[in-house]
C-alpha positions as CSV (number, residue, x, y, z in Angstrom):
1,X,5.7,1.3,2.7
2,X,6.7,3.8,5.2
3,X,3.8,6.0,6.3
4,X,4.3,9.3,8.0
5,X,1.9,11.3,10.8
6,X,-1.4,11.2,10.0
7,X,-1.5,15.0,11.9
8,X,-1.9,17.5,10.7
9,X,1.1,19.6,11.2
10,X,3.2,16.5,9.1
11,X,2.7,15.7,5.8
12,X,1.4,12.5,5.0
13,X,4.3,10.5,2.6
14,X,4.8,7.3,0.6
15,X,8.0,6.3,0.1
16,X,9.8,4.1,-2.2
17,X,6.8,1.4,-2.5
18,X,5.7,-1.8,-5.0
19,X,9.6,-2.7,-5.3
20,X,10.0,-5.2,-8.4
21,X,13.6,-6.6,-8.9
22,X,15.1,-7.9,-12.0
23,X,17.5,-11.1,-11.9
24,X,18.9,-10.0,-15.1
25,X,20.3,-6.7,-13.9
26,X,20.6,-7.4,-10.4
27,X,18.8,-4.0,-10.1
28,X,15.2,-2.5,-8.5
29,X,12.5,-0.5,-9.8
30,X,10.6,1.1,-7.2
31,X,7.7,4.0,-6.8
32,X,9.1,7.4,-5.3
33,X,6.7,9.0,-3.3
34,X,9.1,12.0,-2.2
35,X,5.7,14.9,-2.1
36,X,2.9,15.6,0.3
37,X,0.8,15.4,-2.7
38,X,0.2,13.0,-6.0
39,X,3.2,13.0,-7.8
40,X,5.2,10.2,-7.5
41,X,8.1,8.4,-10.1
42,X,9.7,5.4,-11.3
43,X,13.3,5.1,-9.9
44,X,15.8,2.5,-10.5
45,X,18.8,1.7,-8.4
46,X,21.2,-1.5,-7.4
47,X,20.5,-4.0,-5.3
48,X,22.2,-1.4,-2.3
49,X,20.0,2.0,-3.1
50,X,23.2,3.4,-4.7
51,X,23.5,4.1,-8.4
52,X,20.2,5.6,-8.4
53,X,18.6,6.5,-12.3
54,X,15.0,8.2,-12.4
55,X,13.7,6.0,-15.4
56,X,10.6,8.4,-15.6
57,X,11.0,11.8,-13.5
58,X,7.4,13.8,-13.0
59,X,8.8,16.5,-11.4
60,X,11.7,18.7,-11.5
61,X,14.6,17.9,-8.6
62,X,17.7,19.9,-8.0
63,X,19.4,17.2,-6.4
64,X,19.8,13.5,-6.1
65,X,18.9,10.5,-3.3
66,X,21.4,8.4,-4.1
67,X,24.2,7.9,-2.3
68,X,27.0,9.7,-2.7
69,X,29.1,9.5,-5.5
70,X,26.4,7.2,-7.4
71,X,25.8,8.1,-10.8
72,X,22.3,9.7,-11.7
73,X,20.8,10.1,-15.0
74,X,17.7,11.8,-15.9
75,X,15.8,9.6,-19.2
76,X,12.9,11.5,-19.2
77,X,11.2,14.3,-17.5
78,X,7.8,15.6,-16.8
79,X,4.7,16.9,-14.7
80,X,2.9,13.6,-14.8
81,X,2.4,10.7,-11.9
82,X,3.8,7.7,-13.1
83,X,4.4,4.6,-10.9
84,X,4.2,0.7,-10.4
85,X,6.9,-0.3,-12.6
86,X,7.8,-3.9,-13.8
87,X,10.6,-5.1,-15.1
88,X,10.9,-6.6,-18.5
89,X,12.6,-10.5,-17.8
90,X,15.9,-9.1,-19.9
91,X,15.7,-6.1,-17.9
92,X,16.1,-3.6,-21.0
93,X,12.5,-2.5,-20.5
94,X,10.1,-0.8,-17.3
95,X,6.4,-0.9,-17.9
96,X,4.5,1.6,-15.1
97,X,1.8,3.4,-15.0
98,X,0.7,7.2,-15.9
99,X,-1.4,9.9,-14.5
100,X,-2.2,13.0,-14.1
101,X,-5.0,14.0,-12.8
102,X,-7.2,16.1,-15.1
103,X,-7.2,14.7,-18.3
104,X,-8.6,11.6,-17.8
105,X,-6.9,8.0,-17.9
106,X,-3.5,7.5,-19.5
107,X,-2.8,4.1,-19.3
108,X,0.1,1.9,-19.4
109,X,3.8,3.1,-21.3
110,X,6.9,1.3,-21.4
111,X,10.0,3.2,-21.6
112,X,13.5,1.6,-23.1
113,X,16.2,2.1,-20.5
114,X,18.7,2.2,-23.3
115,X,17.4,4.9,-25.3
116,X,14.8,6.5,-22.6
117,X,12.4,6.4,-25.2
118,X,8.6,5.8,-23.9
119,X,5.6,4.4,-25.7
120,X,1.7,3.8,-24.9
121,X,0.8,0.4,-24.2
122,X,-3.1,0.8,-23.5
123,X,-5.2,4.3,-23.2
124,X,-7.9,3.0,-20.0
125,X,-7.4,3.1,-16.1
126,X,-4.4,0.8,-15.7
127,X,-2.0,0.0,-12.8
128,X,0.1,-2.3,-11.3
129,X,1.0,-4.2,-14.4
130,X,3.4,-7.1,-14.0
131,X,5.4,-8.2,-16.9
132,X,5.1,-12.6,-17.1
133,X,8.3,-14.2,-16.7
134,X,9.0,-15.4,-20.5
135,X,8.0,-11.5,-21.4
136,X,4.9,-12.8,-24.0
137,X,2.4,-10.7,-21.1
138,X,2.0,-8.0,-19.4
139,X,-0.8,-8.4,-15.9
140,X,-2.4,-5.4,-14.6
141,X,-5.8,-3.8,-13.2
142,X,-8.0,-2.0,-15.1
143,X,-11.4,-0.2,-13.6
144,X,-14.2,-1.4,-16.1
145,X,-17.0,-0.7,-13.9
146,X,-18.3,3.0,-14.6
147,X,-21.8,2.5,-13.1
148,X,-23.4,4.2,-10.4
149,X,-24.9,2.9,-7.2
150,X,-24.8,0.9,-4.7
151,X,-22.1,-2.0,-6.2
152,X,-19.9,0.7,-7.5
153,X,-17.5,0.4,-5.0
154,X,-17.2,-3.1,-4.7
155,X,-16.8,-4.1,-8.6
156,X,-14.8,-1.4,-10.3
157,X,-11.5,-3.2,-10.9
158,X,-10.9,-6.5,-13.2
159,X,-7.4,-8.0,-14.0
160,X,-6.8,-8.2,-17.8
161,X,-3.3,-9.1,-19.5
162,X,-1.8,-7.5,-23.0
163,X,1.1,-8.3,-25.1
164,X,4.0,-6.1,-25.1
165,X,3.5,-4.6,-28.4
166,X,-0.4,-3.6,-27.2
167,X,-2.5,-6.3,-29.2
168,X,-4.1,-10.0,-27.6
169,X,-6.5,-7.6,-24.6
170,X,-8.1,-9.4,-22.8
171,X,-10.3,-9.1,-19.4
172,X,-10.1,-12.4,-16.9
173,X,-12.0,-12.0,-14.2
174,X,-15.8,-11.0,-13.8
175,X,-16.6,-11.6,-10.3
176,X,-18.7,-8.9,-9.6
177,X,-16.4,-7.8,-6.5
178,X,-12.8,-6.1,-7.0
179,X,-9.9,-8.2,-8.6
180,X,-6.7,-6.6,-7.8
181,X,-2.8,-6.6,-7.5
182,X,-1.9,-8.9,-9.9
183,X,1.7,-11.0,-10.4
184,X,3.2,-13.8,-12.3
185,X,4.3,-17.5,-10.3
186,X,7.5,-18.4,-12.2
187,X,5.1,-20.9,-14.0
188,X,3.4,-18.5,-15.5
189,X,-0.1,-18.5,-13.2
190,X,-1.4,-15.1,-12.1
191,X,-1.8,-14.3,-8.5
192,X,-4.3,-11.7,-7.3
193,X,-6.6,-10.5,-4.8
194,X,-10.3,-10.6,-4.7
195,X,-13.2,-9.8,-2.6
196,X,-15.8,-12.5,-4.8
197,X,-16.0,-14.5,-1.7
198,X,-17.6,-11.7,0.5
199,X,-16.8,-11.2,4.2
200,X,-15.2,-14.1,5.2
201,X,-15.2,-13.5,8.9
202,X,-16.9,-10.5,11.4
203,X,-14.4,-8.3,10.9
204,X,-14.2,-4.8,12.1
205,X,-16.4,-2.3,9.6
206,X,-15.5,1.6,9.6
207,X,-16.7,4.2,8.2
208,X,-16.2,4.5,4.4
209,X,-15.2,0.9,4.5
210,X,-14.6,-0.2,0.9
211,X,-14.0,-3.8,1.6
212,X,-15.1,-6.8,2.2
213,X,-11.4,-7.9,2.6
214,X,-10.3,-9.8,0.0
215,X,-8.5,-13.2,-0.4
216,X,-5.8,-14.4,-2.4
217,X,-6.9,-16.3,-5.8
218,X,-4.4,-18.0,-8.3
219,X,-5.7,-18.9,-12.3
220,X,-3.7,-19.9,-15.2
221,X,-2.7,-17.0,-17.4
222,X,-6.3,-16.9,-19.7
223,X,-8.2,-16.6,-16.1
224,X,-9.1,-20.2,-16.2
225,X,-8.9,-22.8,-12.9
226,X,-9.5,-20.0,-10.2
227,X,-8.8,-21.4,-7.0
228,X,-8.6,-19.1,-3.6
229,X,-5.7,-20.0,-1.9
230,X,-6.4,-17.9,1.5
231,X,-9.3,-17.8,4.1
232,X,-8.9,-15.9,6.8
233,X,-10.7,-12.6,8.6
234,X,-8.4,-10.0,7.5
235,X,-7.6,-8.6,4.2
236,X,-5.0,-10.6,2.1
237,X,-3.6,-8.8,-0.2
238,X,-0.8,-7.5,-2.6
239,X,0.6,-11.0,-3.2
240,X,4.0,-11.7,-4.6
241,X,6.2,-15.0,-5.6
242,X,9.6,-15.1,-3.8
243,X,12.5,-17.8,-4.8
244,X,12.3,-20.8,-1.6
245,X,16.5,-20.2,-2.1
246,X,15.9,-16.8,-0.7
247,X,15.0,-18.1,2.7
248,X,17.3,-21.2,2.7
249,X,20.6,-19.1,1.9
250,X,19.7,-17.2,5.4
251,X,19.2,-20.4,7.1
């Protein structure tokens, strides 16, 4: 996740982050963060960045990053933020996220990559949803705590799963500290990250620090058999499961 000068004479970018490839296609979804502001889009490409389509475009673009000669294809256009995408296993769908701002939250959509057709999967303050490998569930994070106070900051996120078609919601984790950044094993377990354990370690405290740092916590896919699987003084976070082939092909 690139990050450009924090000075003020440069803007401040994210570009191209929370890549999720799809064995089926052979293809990756990414979040394009092109803007010094909040817009952002979903934008699919091969394996080698060419053959670029923007699956969900938020704003409007006179020309391409792709390589050149690479087809483009708009599927949908708007003003809206929309980011984290997820492959569905077949590959024919992308679930992400939307926002914009002003009008409160608008939740999860998946759009059909054949059609570009996009529908609403849930209606609260979703992201980072993570579609399970046989496709029955969709992972993400949802902010359920609205309170006030002191403990705002520290509990306001929970990681809940949905079926594709919207019904089966459920909530599975209520640790009282943030649960975060969910994904699937390719057993079908859920990997996250939590701060339930506290700090950990003395670890350095800034201002408008919004940790403690959190740890890495695996459960089966109802949020039963939580077990952390990291403890260490800095924040582990933003998990993801990687074929062991992977590293033995560069061996």
């Amino acid at each position: 996740m690139p990050l450009f000068s924090w000075d003020n004479e440069w803007e401040y970018r994210f570009m191209d982050v929370f890549p999720q490839f799809n064995e089926a296609t052979k293809r990756l979804a990414t979040t394009e963060k092109q803007l010094g502001n909040a817009s952002s889009s979903v934008v699919i490409t091969d394996a080698g960045y060419g053959n670029l389509v923007r699956a969900f475009d938020v704003y409007d673009v006179n020309s391409t990053d792709a390589e050149k000669d690479a087809d483009y294809e708009k599927m949908t256009k708007g003003s809206l933020n929309a980011g984290f995408p997820s492959w569905s296993p077949d590959g024919t769908k992308v679930v992400y996220r939307l926002w914009d701002g002003q009008n409160g939250p608008l939740g999860l959509h998946i759009v059909d990559l054949a059609s570009g057709e996009s529908t609403q999967l849930t209606n609260g303050w979703d992201h980072t949803p993570g579609w399970s490998p046989d496709g029955e569930l969709i992972v993400f994070t949802r902010q359920t705590n609205w309170t006030s106070g002191s403990s705002w900051d520290a509990d306001r996120f929970d990681i809940c799963t949905v079926r594709p078609d919207g019904t089966d919601f459920k909530v599975l984790t209520d640790s009282q500290a943030n649960d975060a950044h969910a994904v699937w094993s390719l057993d079908g377990r859920i990997l996250y990250s939590s701060g339930m354990f506290g700090f950990r370690d003395e670890s350095p405290l800034y201002d408008e620090t919004f940790q403690p740092y959190g740890q890495i916590i695996v459960m089966n896919a109802d949020g039963s058999n939580k077990t952390m699987l990291t403890d260490s003084m800095w924040e582990d976070s933003m998990p993801m499961y990687v074929w062991r082939s992977a590293f033995e092909e560069r061996a």
